[in-house]
C-alpha positions in Angstrom: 2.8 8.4 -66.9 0.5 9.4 -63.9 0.5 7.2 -61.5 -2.3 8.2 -58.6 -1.0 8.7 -55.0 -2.9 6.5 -52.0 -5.1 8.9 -49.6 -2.6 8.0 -47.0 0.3 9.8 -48.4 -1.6 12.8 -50.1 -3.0 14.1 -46.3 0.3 15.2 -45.8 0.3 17.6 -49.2 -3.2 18.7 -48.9 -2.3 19.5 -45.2 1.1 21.4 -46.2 0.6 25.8 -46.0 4.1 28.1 -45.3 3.4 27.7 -41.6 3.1 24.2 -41.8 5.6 22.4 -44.5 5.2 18.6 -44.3 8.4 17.4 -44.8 10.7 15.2 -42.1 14.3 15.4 -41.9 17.8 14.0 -41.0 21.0 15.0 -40.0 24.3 12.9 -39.5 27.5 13.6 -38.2 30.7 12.2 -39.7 34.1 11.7 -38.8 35.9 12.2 -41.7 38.5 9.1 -42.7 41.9 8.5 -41.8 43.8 11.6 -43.8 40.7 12.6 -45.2 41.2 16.7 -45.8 39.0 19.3 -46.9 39.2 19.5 -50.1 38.5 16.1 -49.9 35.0 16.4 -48.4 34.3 18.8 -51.4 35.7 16.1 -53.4 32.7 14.1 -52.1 30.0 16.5 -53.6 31.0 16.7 -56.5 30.8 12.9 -56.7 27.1 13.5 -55.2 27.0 15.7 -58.2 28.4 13.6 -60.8 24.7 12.1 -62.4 21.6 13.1 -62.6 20.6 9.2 -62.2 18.2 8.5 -59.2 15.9 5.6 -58.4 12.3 6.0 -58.6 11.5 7.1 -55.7 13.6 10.7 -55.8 13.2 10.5 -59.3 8.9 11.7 -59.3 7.1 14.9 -58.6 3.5 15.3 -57.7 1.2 16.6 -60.3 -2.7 17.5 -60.0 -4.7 18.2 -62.6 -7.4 17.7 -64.7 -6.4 14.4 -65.8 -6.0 13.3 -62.1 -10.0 14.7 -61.1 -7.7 17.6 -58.7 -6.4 14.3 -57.0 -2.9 13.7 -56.0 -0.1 11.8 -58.7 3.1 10.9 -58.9 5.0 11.2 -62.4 8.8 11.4 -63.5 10.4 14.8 -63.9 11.9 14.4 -67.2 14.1 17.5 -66.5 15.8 16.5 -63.4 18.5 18.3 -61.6 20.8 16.8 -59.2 22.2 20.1 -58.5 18.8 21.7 -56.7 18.4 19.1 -54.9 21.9 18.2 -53.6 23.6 21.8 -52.0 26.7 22.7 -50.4 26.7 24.7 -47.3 29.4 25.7 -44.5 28.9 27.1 -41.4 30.5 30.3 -39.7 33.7 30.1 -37.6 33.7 28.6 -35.1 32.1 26.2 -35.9 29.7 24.9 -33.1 27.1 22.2 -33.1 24.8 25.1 -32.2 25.8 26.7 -35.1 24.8 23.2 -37.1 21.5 23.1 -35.3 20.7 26.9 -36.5 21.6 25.7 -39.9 19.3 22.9 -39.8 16.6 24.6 -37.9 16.7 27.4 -41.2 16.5 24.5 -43.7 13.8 22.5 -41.9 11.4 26.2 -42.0 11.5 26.3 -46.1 9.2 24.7 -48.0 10.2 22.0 -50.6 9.5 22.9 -54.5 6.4 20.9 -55.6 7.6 21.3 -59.0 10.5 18.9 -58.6 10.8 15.8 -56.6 10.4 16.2 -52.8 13.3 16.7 -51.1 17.0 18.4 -50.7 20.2 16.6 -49.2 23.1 19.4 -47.8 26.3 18.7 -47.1 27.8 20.9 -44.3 31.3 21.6 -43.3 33.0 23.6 -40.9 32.3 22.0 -37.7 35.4 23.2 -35.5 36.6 19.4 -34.9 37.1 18.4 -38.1 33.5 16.8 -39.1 31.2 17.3 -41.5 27.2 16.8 -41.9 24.3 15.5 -44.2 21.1 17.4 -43.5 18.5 15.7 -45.6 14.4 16.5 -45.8 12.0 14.7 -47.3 8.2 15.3 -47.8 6.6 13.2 -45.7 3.9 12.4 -48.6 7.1 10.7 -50.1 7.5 8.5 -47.3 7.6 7.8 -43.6 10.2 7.5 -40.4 10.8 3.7 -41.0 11.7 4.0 -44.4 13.8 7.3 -44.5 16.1 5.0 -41.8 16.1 2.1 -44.0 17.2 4.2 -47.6 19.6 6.0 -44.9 21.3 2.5 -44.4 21.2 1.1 -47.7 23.6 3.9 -48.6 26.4 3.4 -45.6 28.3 0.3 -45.3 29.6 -1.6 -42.1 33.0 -1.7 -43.6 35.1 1.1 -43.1 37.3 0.4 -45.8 35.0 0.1 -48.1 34.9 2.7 -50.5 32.0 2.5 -53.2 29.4 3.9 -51.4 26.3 5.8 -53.2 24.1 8.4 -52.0 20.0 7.2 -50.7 18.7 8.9 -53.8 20.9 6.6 -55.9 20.4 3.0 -54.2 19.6 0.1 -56.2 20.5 2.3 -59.5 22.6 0.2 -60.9 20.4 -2.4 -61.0 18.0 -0.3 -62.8 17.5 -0.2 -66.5 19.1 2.8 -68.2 15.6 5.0 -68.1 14.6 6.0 -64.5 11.1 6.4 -66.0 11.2 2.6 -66.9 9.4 0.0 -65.0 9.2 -3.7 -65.1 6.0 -5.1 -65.0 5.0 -8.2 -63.3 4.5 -11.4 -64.7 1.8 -11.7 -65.7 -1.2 -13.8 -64.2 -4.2 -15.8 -65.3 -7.5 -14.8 -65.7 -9.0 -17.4 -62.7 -5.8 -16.7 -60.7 -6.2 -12.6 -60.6 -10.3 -13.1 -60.2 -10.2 -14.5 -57.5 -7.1 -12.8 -55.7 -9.3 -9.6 -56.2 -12.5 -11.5 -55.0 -10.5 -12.5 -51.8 -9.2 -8.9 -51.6 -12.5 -7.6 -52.0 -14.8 -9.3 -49.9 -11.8 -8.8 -46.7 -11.8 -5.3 -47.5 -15.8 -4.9 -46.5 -15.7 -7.4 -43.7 -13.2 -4.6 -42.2 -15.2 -2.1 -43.4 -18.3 -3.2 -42.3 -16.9 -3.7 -38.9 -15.2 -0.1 -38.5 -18.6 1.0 -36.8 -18.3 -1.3 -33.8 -14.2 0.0 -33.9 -15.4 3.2 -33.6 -18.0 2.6 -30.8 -15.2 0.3 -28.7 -12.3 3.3 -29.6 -15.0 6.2 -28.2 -15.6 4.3 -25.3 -12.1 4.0 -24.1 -11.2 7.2 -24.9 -14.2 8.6 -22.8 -13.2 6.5 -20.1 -9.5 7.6 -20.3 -8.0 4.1 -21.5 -5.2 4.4 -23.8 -5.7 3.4 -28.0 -6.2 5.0 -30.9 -8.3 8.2 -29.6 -8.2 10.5 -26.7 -11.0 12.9 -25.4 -8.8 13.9 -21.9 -5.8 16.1 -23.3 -6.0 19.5 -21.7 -5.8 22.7 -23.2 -1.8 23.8 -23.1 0.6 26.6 -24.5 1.8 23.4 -27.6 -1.7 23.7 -28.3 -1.8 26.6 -30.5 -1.3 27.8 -34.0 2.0 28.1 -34.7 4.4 29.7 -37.7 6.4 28.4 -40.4 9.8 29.2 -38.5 11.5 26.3 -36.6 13.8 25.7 -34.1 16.2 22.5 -33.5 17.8 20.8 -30.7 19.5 17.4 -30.6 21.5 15.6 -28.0 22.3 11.3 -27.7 22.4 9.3 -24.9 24.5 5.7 -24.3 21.1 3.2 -25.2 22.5 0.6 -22.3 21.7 3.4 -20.0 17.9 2.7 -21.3 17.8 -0.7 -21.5 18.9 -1.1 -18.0 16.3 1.0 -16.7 13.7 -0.8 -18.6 15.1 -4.1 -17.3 14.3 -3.5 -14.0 11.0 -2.2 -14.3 10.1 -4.8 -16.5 8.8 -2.5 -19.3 9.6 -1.7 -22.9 13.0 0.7 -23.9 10.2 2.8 -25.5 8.3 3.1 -22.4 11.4 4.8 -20.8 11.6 7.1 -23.5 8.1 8.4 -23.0 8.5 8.7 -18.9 12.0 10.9 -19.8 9.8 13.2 -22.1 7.5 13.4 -19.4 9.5 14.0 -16.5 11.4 16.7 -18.9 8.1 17.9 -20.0 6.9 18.0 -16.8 9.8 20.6 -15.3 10.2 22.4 -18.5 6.4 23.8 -17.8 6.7 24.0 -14.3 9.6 26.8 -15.0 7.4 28.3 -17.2 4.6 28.3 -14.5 2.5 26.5 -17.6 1.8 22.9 -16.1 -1.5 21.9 -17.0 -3.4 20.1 -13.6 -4.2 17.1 -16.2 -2.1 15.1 -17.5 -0.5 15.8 -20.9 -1.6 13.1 -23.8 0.8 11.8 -26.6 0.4 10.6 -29.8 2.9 7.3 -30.2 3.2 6.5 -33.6 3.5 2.3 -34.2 5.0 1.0 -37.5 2.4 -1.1 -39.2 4.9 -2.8 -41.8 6.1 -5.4 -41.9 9.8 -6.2 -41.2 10.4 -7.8 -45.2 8.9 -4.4 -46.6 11.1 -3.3 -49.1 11.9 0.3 -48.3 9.4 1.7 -51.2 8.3 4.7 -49.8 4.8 5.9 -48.6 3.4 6.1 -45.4 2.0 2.5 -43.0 1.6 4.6 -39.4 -0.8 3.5 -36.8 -1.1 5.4 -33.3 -1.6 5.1 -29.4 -2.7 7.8 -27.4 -0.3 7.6 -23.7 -1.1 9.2 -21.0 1.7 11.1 -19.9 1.3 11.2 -16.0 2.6 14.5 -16.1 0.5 15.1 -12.7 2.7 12.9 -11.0 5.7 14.3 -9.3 7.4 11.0 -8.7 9.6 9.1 -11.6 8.9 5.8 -10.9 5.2 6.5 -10.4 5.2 8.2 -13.6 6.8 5.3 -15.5 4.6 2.4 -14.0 1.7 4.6 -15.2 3.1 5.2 -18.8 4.2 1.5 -19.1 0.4 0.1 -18.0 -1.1 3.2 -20.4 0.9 1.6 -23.4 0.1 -2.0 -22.4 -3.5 -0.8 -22.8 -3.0 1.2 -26.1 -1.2 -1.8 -27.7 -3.9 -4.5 -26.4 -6.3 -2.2 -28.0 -4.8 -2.3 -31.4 -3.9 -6.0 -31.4 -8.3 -6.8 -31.9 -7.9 -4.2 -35.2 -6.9 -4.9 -38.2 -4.4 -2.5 -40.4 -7.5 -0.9 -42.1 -9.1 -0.5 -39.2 -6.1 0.9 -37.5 -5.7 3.5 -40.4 -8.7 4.8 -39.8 -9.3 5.3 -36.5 -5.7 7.0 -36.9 -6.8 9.1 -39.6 -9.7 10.1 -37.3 -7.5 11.0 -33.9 -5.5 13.3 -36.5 -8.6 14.8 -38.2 -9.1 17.9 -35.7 -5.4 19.1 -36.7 -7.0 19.7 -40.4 -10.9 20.7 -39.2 -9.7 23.0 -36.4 -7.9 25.4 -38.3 -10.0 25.9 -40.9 -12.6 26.8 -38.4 -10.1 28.9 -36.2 -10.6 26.5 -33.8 -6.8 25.7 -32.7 -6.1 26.8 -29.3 -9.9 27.2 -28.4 -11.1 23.6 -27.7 -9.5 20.6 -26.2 -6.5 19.0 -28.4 -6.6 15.6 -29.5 -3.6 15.1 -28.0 -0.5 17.4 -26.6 2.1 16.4 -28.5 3.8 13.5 -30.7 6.6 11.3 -29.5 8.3 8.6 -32.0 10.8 6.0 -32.1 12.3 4.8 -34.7 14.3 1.9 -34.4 18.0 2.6 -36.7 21.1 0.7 -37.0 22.1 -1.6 -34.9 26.4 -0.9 -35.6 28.8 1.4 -36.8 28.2 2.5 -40.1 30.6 4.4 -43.0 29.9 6.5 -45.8 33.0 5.8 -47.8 35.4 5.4 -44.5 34.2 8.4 -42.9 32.0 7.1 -39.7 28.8 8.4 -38.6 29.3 9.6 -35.1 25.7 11.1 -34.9 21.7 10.2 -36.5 19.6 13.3 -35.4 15.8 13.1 -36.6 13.9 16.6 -37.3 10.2 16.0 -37.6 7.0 17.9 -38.8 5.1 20.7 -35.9 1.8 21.3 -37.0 -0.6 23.6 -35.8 -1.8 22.8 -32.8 1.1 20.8 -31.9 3.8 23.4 -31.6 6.4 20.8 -30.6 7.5 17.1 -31.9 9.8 14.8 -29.8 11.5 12.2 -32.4 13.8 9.4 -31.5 16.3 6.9 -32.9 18.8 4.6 -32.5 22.3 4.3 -33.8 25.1 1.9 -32.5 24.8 2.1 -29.1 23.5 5.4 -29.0 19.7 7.1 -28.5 19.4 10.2 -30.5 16.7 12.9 -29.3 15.7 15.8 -32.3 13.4 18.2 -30.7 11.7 20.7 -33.7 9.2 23.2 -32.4 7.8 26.3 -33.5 10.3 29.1 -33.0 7.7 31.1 -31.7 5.8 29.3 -29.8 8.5 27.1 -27.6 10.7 29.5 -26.1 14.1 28.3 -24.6 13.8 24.9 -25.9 17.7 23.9 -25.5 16.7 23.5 -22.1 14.6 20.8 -22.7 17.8 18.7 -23.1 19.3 19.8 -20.1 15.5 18.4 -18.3 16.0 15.3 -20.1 19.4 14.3 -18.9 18.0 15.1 -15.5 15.1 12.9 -15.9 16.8 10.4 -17.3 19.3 10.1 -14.2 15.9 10.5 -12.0 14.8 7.0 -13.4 18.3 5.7 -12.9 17.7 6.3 -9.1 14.2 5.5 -9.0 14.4 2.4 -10.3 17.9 1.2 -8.8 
């Protein structure tokens, strides 16, 4: 059965060429259990072997067609197999988190199969101190950042002894029927009860609608008058800025979240507002060794969760944005913070009059160029809509085990597109902050160093704000 795919999540497929796969990713790091031994690891794929049962998410492939009017669909490959999607890899002696970080950086350049379901889990070993790693991507048509974290917890337990732990693709199986392909429908409802549900629906849908001119007029205006929200006209013209090629490049490094918090305590701003001054002061001295700091300063795109904290983890994309600027111009840290902090105040006061629909699409607008300049050979000609994307994504909150083996490290790869040669992810794990930089290989050269400038800007707003 077809079943059609919202416009939301089908962007990211009709956007997807080889220099631009659409797909986010994930690695973690695991110390293995207590007397846990190789063969034992590979003991643990062939469990991740051991059925072809998924749940419905990882269990359909997109189909367009006739049938479909050329539109995107989701239906249930009736010939699925576990073993292209699951793979074994190990890396070369000796072994280096480098050598992991190439690994991924190969992985995260290849596009996924649109024949089968949307993504590939690896299991990696031969990291010299004994751990091992699960690189996962995931077309991002399939779903976004919040719920790739969520279907990553669902399969790790807080107990370290517990030892009945089942892949993402597999959670809430086996409280499925026997079919993947079946589906329990709703109860069903009454004739006046459904009427006017769909009336209520219905008229709130145009009352939004109707009011998406004056959204527009109120988002232009700031934007023109460089106030942070949904659109930006002020981001200059920089070396991210530019087409880019289907070849990637990874770096990862974590920092102790207390350090964070304590900074944003003092200077009475959000954790995430810290984040965005450490890019920027990184940023900042990254492209001042390059000789390539723009005299503006540098816009980013902040992506802001729309759902709601009881969404189940269903897949499928709810993404709003705020457009920060970066202060990049400034030279002091504390400066540059206080300006990022009131930039965000701004962006989030300007979202709080809109509602979700509205907020959709005057994102779906700030992101439009990214699809309209290429196609016109526009990239790296006229001003960006923005510089570059930084997220957050909030993860768990304590240790967590995949069957007594803890997860020392949560690592997000994200999607470069063109025009945006570079994409800053965060999250949270324990009482750590993971950083994934992904960039075009081509296009950011000597990007390692960007985590060396980020533990230097980090210790910058330690002694700025002391």
């Amino acid at each position: 059965m077809l079943v059609p795919m919202s416009p939301t999540d089908s962007v990211f497929l009709f956007a997807e060429s080889r220099d631009q796969p659409m797909h986010v990713g994930g690695l973690q790091v695991f110390h293995p259990a207590d007397g846990m031994e190789r063969d034992d690891v590979l003991d643990t794929f062939q469990q991740m072997l051991s059925s072809n049962e998924t749940s419905p998410m990882f269990g359909k492939r997109v189909r367009r067609s006739i049938r479909t009017g050329w539109l995107w669909a989701w239906e249930e490959d009736e010939r699925f197999d576990i073993e292209h999607h699951v793979r074994h890899n190990a890396l070369p002696r000796p072994g280096r988190v480098l050598d992991l970080f190439a690994l991924c950086s190969r992985l995260h350049g290849s596009l996924l199969d649109r024949h089968r379901p949307l993504w590939e889990t690896h299991l990696i070993e031969g990291l010299h101190d004994g751990r091992f790693a699960v690189y996962t991507k995931v077309h991002h048509s399939l779903t976004d950042g919040v719920s790739a974290i969520r279907l990553m917890q669902s399969s790790l337990s807080d107990d370290p002894e517990f030892r009945g732990g089942v892949p993402p693709w597999r959670a809430g199986v086996e409280s499925m029927s026997p079919r993947r392909s079946e589906v329990v429908a709703p109860a069903s409802r009454g004739p006046v009860e459904l009427s006017s549900d769909t009336l209520r629906t219905a008229l709130r849908t145009a009352g939004e609608a109707a009011a998406l001119p004056l959204v527009l007029a109120r988002s232009v205006n700031r934007g023109l008058h460089a106030q942070s929200g949904p659109l930006a006209f002020t981001a200059p013209k920089m070396m991210f800025n530019v087409p880019i090629t289907g070849a990637r490049r990874f770096a990862a490094q974590s920092w102790a979240i207390e350090r964070f918090q304590l900074v944003a305590k003092r200077s009475d701003c959000s954790l995430n507002d810290v984040v965005l001054a450490m890019c920027s002061g990184a940023l900042r001295r990254y492209l001042l060794s390059l000789q390539m700091l723009p005299q503006a300063p540098l816009i980013a795109m902040v992506p802001v969760s729309l759902r709601d904290e009881s969404t189940a983890p269903t897949g499928g994309n709810s993404v709003g944005a705020v457009m920060c600027n970066l202060a990049t111009q400034l030279d002091d840290p504390g400066q540059r913070l206080s300006a990022i902090t009131q930039s965000m105040r701004n962006g989030k006061q300007a979202l709080a009059s809109m509602t979700q629909l509205q907020i959709l699409a005057m994102t779906a607008l700030a992101v439009s160029p990214l699809g309209i300049d290429p196609l016109l050979r526009l990239t790296g000609v006229v001003r960006p809509p923005f510089n570059l994307i930084i997220s957050n994504v909030p993860g768990p909150r304590s240790e967590l085990y995949w069957n007594g083996s803890r997860m020392s490290g949560l690592y997000p790869l994200s999607i470069p597109v063109d025009g945006q040669a570079l994409n800053i992810s965060c999250v949270s794990h324990a009482e750590q902050l993971s950083f994934g930089l992904t960039g075009c290989r081509r296009t950011v050269p000597h990007l390692q160093r960007l985590l060396s400038h980020l533990d230097d800007e980090l210790v910058a707003l330690e002694l700025a704000t002391a």
